[in-house]
TORPA-4810 file (N, C-alpha, C, O; in nm, 3 decimals):
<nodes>
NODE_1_7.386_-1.069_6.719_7.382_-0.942_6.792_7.524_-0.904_6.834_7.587_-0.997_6.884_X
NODE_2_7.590_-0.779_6.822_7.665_-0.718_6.830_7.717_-0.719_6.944_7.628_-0.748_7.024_X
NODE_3_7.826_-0.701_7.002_7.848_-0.687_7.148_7.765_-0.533_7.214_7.683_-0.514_7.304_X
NODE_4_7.846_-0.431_7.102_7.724_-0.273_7.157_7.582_-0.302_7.184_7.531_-0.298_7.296_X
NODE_5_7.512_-0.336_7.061_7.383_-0.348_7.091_7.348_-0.417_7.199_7.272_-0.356_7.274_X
NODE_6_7.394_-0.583_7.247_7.369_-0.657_7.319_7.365_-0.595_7.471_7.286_-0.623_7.560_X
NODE_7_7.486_-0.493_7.473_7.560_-0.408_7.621_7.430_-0.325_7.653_7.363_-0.341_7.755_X
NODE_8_7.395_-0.217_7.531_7.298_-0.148_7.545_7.139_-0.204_7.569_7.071_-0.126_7.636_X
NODE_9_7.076_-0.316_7.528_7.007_-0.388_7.586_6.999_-0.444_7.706_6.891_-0.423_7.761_X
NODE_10_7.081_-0.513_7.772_7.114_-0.544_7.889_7.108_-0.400_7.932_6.997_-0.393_7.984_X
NODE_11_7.153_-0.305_7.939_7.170_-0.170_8.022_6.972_-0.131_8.011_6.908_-0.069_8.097_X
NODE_12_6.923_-0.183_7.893_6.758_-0.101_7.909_6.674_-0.151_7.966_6.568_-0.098_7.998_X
NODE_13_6.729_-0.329_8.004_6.624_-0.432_8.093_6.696_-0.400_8.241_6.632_-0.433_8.340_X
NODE_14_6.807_-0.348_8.257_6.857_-0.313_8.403_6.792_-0.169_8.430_6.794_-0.146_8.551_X
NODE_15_6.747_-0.084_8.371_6.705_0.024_8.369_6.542_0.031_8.404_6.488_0.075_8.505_X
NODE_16_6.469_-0.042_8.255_6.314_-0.088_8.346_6.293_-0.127_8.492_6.210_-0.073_8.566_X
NODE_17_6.386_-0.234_8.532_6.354_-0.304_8.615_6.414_-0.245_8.797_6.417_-0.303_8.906_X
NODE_18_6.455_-0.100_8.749_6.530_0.008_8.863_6.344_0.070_8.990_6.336_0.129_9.098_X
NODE_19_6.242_0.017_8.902_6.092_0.090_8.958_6.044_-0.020_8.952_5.925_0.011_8.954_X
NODE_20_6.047_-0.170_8.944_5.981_-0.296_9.009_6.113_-0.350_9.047_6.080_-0.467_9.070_X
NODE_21_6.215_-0.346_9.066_6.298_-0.462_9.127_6.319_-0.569_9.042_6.288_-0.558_8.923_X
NODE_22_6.373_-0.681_9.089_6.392_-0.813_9.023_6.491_-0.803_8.934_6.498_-0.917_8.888_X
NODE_23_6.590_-0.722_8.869_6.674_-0.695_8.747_6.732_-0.815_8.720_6.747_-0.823_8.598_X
NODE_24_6.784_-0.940_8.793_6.845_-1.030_8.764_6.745_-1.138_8.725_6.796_-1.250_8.711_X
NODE_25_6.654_-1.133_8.711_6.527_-1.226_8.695_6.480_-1.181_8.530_6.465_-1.249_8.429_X
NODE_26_6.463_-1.019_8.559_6.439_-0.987_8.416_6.536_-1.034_8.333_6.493_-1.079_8.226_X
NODE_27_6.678_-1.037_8.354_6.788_-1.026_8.270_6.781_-1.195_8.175_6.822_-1.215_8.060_X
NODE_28_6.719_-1.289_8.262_6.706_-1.413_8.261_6.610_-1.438_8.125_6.642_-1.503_8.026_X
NODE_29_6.495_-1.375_8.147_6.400_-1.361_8.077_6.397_-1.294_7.953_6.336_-1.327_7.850_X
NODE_30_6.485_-1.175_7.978_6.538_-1.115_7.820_6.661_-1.228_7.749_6.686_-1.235_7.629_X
NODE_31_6.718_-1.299_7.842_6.817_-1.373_7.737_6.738_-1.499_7.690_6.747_-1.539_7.574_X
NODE_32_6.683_-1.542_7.757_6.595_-1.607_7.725_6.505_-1.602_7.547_6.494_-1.685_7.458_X
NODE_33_6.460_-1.473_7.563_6.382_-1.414_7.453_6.512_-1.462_7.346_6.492_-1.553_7.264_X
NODE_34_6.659_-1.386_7.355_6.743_-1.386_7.268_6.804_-1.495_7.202_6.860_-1.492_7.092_X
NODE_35_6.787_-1.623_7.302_6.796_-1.764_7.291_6.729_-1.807_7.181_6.788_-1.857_7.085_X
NODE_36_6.550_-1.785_7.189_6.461_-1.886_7.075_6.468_-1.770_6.976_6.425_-1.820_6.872_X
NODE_37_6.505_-1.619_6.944_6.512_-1.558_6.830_6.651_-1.629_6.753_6.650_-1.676_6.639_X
NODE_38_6.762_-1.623_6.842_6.881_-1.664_6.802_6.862_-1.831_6.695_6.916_-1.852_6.586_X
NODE_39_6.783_-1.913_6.762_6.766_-2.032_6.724_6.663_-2.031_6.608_6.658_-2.136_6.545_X
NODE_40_6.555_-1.902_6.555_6.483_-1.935_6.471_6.585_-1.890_6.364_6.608_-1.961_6.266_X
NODE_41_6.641_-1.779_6.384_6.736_-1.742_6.299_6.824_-1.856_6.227_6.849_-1.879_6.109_X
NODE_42_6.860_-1.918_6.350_6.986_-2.004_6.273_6.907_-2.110_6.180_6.968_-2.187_6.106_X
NODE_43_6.798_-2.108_6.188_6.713_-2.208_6.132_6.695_-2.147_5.996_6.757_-2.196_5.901_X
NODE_44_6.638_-2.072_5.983_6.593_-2.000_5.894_6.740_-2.019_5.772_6.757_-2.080_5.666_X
NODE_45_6.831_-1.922_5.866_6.949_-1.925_5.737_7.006_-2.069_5.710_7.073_-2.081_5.608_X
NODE_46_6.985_-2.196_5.798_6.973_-2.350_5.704_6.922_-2.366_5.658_6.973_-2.416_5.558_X
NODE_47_6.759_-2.357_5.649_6.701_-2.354_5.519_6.719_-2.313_5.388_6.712_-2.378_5.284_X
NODE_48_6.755_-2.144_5.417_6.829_-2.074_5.300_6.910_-2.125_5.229_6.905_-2.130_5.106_X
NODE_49_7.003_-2.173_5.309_7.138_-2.235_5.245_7.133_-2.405_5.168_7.219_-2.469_5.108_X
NODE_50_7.002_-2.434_5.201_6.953_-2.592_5.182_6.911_-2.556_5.044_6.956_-2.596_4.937_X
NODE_51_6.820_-2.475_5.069_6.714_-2.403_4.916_6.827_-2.373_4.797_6.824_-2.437_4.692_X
NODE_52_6.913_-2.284_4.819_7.042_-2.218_4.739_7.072_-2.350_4.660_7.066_-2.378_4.541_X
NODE_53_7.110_-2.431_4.791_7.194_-2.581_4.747_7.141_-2.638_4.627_7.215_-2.665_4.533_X
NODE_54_6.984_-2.663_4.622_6.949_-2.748_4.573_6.908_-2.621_4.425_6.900_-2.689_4.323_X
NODE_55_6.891_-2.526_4.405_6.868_-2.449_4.307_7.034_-2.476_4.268_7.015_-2.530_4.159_X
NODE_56_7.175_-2.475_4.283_7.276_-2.438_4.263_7.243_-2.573_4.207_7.209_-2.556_4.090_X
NODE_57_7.237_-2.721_4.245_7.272_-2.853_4.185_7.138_-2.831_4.082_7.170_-2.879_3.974_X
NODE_58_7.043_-2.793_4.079_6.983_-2.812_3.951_6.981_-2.738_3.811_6.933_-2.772_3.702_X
NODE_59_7.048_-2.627_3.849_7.141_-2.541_3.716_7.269_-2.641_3.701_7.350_-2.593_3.622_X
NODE_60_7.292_-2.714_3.732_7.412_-2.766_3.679_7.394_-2.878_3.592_7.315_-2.850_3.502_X
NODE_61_7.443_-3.013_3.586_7.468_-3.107_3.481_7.453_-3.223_3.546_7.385_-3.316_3.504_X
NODE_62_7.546_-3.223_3.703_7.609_-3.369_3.762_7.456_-3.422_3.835_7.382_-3.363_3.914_X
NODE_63_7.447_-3.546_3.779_7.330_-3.607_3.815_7.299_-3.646_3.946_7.199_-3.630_4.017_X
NODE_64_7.403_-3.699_3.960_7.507_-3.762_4.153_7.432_-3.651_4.236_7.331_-3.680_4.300_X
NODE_65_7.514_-3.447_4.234_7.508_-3.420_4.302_7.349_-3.321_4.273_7.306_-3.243_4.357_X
NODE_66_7.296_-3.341_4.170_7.136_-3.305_4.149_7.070_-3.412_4.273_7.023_-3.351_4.369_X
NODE_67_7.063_-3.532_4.279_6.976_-3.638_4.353_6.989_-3.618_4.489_6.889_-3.616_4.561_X
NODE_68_7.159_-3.596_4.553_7.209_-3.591_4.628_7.125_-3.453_4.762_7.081_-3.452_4.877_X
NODE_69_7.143_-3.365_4.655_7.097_-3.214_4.704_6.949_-3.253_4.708_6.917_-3.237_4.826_X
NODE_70_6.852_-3.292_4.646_6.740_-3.302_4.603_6.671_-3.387_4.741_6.555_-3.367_4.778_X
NODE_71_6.772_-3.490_4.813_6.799_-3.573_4.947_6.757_-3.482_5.068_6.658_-3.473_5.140_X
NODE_72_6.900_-3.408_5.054_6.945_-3.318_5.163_6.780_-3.247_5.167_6.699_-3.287_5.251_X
NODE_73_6.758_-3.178_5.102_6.661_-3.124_5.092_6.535_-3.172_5.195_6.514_-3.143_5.313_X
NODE_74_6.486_-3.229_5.134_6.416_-3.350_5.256_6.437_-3.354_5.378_6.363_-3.342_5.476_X
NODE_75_6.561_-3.375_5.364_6.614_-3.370_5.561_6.589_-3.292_5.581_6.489_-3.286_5.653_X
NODE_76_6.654_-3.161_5.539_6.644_-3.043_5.617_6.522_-2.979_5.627_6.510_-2.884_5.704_X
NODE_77_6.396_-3.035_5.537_6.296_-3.016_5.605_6.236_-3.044_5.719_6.151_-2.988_5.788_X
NODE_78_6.304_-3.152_5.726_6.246_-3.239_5.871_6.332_-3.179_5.983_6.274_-3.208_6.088_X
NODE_79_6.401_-3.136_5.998_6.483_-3.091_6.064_6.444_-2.974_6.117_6.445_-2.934_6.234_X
NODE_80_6.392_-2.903_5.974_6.360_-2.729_5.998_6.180_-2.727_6.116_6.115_-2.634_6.162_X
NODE_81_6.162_-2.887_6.123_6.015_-2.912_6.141_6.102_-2.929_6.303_6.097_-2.858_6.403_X
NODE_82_6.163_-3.029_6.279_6.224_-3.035_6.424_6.255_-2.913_6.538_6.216_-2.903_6.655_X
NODE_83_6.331_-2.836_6.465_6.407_-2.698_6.536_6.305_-2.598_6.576_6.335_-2.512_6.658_X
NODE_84_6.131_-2.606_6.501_6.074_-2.526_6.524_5.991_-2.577_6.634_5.977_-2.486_6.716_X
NODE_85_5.916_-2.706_6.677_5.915_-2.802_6.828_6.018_-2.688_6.929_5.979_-2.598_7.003_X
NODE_86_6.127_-2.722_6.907_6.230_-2.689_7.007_6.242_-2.571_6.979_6.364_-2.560_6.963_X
NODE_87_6.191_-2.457_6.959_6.159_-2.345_6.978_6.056_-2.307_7.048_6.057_-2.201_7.111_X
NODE_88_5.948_-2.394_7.047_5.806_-2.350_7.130_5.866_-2.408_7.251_5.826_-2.344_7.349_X
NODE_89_5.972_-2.536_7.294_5.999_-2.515_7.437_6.076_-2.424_7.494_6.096_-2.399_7.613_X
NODE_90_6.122_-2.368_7.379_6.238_-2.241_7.504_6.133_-2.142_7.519_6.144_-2.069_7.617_X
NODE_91_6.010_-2.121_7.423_5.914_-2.073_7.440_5.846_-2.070_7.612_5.819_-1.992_7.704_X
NODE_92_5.843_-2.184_7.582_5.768_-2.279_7.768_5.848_-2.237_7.865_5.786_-2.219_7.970_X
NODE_93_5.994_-2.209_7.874_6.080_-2.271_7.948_6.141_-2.073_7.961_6.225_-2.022_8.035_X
NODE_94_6.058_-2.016_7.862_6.112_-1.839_7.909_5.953_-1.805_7.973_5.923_-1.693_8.016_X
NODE_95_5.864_-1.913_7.970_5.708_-1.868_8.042_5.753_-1.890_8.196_5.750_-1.807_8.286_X
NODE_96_5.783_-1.983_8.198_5.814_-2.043_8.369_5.840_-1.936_8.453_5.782_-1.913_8.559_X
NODE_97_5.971_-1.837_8.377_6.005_-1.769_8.429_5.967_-1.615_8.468_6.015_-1.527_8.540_X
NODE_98_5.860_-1.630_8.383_5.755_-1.509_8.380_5.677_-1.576_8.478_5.753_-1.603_8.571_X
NODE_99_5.582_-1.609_8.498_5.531_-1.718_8.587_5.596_-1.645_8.720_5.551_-1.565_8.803_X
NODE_100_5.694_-1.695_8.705_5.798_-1.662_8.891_5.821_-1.529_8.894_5.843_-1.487_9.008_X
NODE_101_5.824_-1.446_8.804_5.853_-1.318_8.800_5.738_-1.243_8.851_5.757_-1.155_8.935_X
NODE_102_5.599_-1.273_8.799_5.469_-1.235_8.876_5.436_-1.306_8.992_5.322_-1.289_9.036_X
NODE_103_5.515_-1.384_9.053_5.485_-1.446_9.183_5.553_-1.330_9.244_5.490_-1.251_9.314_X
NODE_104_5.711_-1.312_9.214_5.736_-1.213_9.283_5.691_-1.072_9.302_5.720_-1.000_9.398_X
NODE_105_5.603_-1.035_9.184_5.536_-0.919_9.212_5.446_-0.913_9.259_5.386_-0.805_9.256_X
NODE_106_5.386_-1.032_9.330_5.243_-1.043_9.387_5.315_-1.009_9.558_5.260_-0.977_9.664_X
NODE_107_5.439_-1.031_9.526_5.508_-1.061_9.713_5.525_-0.894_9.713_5.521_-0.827_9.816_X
NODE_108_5.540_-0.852_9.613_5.603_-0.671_9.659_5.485_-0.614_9.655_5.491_-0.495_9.688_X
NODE_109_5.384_-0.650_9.628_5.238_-0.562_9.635_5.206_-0.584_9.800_5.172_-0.499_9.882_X
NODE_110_5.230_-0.741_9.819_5.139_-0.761_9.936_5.291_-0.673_10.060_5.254_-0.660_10.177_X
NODE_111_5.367_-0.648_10.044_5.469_-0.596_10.107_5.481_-0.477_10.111_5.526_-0.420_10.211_X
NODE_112_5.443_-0.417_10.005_5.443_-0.238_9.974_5.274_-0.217_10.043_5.267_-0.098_10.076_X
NODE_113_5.165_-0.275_10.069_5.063_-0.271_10.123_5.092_-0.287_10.311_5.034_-0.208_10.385_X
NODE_114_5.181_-0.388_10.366_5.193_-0.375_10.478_5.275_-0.254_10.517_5.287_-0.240_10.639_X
NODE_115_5.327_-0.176_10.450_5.423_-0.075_10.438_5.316_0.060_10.455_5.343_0.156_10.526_X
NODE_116_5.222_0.050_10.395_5.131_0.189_10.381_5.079_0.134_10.554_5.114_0.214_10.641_X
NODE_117_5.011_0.027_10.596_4.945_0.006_10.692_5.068_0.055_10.798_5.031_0.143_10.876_X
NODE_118_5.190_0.016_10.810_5.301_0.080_10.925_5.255_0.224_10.911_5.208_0.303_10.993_X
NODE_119_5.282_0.231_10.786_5.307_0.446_10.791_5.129_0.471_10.850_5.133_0.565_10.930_X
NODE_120_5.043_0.439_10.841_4.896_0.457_10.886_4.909_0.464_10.995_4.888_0.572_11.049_X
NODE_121_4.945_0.364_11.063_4.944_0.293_11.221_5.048_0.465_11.296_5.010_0.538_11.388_X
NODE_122_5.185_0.478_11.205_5.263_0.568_11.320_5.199_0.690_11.296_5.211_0.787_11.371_X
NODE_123_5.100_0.691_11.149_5.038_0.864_11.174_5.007_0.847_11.240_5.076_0.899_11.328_X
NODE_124_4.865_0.756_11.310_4.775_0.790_11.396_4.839_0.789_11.551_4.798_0.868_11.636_X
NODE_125_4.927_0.704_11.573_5.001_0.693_11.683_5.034_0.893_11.732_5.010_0.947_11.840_X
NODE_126_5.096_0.957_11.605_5.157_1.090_11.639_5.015_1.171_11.680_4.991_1.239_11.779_X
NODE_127_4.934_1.137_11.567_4.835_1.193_11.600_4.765_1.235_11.797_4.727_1.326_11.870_X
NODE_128_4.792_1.080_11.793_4.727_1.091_11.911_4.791_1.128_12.047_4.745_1.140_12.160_X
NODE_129_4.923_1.143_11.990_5.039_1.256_12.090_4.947_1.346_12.133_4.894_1.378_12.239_X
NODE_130_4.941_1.391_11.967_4.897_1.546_12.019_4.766_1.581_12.050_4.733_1.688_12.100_X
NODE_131_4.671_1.465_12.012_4.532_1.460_12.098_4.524_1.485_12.232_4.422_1.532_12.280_X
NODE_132_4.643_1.452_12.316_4.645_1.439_12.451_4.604_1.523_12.519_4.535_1.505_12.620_X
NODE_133_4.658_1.679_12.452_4.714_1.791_12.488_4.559_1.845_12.505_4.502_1.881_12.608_X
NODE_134_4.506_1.837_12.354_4.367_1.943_12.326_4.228_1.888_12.257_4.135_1.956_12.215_X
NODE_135_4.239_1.781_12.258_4.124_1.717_12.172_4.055_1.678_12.282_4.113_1.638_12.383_X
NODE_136_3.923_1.685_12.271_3.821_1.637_12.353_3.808_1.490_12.377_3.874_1.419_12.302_X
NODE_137_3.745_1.439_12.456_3.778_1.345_12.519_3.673_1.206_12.391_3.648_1.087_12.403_X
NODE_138_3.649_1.293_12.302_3.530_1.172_12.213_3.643_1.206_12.129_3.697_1.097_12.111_X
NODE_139_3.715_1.297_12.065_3.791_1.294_11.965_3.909_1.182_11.972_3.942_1.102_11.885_X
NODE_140_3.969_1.202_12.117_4.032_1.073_12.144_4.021_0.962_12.147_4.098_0.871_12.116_X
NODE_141_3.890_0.966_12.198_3.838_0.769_12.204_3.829_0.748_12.023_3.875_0.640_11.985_X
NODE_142_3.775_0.842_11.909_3.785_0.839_11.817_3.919_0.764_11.751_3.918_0.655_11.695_X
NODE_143_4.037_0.852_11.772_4.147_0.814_11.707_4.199_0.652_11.797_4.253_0.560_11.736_X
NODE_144_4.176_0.647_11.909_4.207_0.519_11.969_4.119_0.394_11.889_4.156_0.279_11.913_X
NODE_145_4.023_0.409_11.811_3.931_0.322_11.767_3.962_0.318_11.642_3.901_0.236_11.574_X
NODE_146_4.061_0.403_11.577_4.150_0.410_11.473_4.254_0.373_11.457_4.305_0.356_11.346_X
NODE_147_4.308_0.354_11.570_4.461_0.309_11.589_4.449_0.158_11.624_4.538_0.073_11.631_X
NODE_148_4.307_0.145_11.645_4.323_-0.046_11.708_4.306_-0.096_11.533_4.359_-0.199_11.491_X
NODE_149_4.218_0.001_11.441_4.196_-0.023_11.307_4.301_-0.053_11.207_4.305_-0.136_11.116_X
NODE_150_4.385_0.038_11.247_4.496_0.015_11.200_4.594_-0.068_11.227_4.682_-0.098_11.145_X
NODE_151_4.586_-0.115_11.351_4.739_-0.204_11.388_4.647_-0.360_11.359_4.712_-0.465_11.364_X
NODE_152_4.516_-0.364_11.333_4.468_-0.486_11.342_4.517_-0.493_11.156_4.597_-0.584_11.134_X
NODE_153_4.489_-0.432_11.068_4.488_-0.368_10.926_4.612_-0.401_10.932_4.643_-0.485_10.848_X
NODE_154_4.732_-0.349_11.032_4.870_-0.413_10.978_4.876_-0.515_11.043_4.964_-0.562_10.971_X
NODE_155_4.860_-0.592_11.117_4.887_-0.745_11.126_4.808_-0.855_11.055_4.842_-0.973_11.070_X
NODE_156_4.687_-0.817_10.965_4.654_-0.884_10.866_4.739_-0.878_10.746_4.771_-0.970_10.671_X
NODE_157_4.768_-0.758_10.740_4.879_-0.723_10.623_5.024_-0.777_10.593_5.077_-0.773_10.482_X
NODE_158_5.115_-0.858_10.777_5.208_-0.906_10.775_5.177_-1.082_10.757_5.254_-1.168_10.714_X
NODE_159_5.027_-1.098_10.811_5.001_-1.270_10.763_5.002_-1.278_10.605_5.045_-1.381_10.553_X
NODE_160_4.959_-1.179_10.531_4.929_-1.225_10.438_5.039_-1.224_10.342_5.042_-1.289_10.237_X
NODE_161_5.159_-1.121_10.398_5.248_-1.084_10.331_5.381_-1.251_10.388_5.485_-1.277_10.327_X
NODE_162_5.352_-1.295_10.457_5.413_-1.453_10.491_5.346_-1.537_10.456_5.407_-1.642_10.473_X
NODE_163_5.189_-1.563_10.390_5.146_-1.657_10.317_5.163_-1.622_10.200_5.170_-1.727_10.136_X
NODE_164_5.181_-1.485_10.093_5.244_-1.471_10.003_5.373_-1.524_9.931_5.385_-1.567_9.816_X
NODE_165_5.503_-1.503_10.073_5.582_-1.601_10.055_5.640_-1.707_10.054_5.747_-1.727_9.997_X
NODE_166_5.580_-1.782_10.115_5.578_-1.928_10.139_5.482_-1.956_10.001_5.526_-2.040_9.923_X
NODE_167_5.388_-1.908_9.976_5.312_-1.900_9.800_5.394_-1.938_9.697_5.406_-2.033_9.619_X
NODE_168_5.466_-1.795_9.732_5.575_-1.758_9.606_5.717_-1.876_9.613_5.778_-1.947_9.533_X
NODE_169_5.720_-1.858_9.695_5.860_-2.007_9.696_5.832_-2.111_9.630_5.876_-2.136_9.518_X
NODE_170_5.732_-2.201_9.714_5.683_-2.309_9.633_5.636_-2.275_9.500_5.694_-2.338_9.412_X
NODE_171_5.552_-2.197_9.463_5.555_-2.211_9.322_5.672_-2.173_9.226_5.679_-2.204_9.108_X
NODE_172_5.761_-2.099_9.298_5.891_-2.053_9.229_5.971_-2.182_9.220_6.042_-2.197_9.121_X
NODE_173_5.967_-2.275_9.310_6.085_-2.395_9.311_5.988_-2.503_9.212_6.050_-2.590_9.151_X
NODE_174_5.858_-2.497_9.198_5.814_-2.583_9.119_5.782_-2.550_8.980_5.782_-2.627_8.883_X
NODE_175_5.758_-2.444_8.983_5.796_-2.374_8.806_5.944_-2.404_8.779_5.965_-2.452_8.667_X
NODE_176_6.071_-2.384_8.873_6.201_-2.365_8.814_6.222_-2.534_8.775_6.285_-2.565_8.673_X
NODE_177_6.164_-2.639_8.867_6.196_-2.777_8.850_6.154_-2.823_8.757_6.225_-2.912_8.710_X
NODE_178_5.966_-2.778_8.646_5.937_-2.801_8.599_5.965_-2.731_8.439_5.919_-2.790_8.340_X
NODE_179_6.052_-2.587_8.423_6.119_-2.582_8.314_6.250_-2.642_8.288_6.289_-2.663_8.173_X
NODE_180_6.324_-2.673_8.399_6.444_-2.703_8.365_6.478_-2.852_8.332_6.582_-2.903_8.291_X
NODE_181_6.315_-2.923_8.376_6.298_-3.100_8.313_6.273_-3.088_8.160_6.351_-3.122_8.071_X
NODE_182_6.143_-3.028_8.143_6.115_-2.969_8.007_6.201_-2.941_7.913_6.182_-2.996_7.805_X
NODE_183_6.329_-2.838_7.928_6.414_-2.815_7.820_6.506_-2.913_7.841_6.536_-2.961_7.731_X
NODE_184_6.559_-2.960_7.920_6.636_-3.057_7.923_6.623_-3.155_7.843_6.708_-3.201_7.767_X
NODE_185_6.434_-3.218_7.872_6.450_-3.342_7.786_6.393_-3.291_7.650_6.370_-3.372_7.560_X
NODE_186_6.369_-3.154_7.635_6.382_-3.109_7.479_6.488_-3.110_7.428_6.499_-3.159_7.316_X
NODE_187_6.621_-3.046_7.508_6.743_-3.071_7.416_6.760_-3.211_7.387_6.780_-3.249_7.271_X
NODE_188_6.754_-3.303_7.501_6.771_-3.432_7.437_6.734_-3.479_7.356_6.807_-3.555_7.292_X
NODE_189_6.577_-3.452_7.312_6.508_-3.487_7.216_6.558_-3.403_7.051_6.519_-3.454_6.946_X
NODE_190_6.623_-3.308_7.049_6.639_-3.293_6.983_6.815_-3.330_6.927_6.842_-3.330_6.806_X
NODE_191_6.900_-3.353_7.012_7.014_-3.391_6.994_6.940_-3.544_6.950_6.973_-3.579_6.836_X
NODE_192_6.869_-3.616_7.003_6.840_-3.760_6.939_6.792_-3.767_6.767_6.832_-3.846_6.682_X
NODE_193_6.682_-3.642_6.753_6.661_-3.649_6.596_6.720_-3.574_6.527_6.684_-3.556_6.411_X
NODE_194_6.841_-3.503_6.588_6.956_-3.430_6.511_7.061_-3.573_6.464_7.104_-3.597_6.351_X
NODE_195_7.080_-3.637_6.564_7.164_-3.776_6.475_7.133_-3.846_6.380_7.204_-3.872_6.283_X
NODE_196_6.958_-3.903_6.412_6.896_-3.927_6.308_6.891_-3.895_6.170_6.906_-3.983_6.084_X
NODE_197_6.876_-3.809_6.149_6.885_-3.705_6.077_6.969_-3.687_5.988_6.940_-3.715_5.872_X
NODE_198_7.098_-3.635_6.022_7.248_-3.646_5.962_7.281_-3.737_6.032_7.386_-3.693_6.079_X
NODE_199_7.267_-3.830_6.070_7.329_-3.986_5.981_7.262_-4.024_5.904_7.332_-4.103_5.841_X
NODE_200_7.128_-4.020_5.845_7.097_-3.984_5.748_7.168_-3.934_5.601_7.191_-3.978_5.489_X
NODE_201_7.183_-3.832_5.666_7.275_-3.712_5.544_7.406_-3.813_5.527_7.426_-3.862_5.416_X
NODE_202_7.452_-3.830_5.583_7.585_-3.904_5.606_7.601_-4.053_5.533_7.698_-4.109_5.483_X
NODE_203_7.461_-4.092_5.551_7.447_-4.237_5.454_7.444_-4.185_5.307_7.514_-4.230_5.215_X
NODE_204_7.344_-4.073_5.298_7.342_-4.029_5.146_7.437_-4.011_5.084_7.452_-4.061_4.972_X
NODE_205_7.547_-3.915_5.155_7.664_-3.906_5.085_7.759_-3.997_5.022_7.844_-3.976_4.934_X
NODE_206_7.725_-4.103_5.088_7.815_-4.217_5.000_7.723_-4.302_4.920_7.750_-4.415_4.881_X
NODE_207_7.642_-4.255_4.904_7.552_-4.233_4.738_7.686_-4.183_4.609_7.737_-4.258_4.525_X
NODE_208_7.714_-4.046_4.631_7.781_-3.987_4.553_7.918_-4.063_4.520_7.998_-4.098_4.607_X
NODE_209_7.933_-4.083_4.395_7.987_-4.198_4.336_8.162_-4.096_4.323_8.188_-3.988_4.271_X
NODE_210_8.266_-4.217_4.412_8.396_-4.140_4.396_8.443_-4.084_4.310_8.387_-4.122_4.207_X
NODE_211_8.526_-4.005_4.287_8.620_-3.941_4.155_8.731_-4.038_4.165_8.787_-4.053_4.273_X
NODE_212_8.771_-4.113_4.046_8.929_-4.158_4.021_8.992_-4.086_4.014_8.948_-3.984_4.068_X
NODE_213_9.116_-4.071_3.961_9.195_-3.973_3.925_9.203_-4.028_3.737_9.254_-3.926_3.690_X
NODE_214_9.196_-4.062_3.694_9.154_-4.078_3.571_9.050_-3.946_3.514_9.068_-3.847_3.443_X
NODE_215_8.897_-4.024_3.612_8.784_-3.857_3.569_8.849_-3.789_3.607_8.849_-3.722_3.503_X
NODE_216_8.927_-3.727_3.681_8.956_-3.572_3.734_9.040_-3.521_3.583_8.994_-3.427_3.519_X
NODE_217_9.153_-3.586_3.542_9.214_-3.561_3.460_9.126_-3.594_3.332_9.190_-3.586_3.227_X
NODE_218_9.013_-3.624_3.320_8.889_-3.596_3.197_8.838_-3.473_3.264_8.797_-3.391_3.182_X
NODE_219_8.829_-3.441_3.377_8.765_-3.324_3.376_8.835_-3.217_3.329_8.806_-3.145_3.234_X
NODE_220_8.945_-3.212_3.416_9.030_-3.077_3.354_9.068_-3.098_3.231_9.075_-2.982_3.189_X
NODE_221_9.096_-3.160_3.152_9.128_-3.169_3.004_8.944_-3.119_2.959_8.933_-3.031_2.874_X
NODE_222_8.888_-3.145_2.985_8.738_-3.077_2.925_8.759_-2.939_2.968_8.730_-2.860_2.878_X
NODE_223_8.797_-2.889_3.069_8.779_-2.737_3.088_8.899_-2.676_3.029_8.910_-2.554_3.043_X
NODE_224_8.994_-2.743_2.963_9.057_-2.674_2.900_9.023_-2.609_2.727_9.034_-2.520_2.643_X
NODE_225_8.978_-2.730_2.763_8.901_-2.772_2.579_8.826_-2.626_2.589_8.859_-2.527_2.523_X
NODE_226_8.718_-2.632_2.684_8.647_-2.514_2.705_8.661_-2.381_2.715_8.584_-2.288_2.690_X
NODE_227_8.805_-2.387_2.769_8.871_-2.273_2.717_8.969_-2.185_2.630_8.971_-2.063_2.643_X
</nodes>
């Protein structure tokens, strides 16, 4: 990804997130996304380049580097098996954070709800200014039996909006503890069968039988011949 495109993305997840809040949470979550695309990608074009390999050594002649490639091959299947594991955890590990992202939107509902109950509570409060003046004496006891409705309506609304967050914390600190063990010991796990692996590759190669300088100078005397 381009630096423009990348700028302009970042500018459209800061833009969504201007009518729910959270922009630095989203931003997390979109790089996130860009992380396991980035990584299937790079996968993908090793394979490519594995496949090429081994079509390129079997149009040719040299037996060495036909067997050799024919090796590699293999690995990099296992590998390509590997990288795709460690894709479903960044998978896991961009959920977490969705996860915490709807915790926090459960805290701005229950917060934008104690917010309507304030504005309720000071209508009726004005209201009943002006009851004073001209409203009959049942119209008043009315709105007073409205106003206890309401302030009781907003102090259920501020408990719930502090058991919301004390909610949202703990599960926010235990989602964040429990992705960041997860990928962790995924990278490890995969830095462990990435050595495996190519050292592997690395043993094979000294399969491939040295050049003297004798063959080299049979080789180029053949490609001259050849030409």
């Amino acid at each position: 990804m381009d630096r423009a495109t990348k700028a302009i993305r970042r500018s459209g997840v800061r833009l969504k997130s201007l009518g729910g809040g959270h922009a630095d949470l989203n931003m997390v979550i979109s790089e996130l996304k860009d992380v396991r695309q980035a990584a299937k990608i790079l996968m993908q074009a090793q394979n490519t380049a594995s496949q090429d390999m081994l079509k390129w050594s079997l149009n040719g002649e040299n037996r060495a580097i036909q067997d050799v490639a024919s090796q590699l091959a293999e690995l990099n299947s296992l590998w390509t098996e590997v990288q795709k594991e460690f894709t479903e955890h960044l998978k896991d590990y961009k959920y977490q954070f969705e996860v915490i992202l709807e915790g926090e939107r459960h805290v701005d509902q229950a917060r934008n709800h104690l917010a309507a109950c304030e504005q309720r509570e000071m209508k009726i409060k004005k209201e009943l200014k002006k009851a004073a003046k001209k409203a009959t004496e049942e119209e008043f006891r009315q709105l007073e039996i409205k106003l206890m409705q309401a302030e009781s309506a907003k102090d259920l609304a501020q408990l719930e909006v502090l058991d919301r967050i004390q909610e949202n914390e703990a599960l926010k600190t235990m989602r964040f503890k429990q992705g960041i063990l997860k990928i962790s010991e995924a990278y490890v796990e995969l830095a462990n069968k990435c050595a495996i692996i190519f050292g592997a590759q690395r043993d094979i190669s000294c399969y491939i039988p040295d050049v003297e300088g004798h063959d080299l100078q049979i080789g180029r005397a053949s490609c001259r011949e050849r030409v």
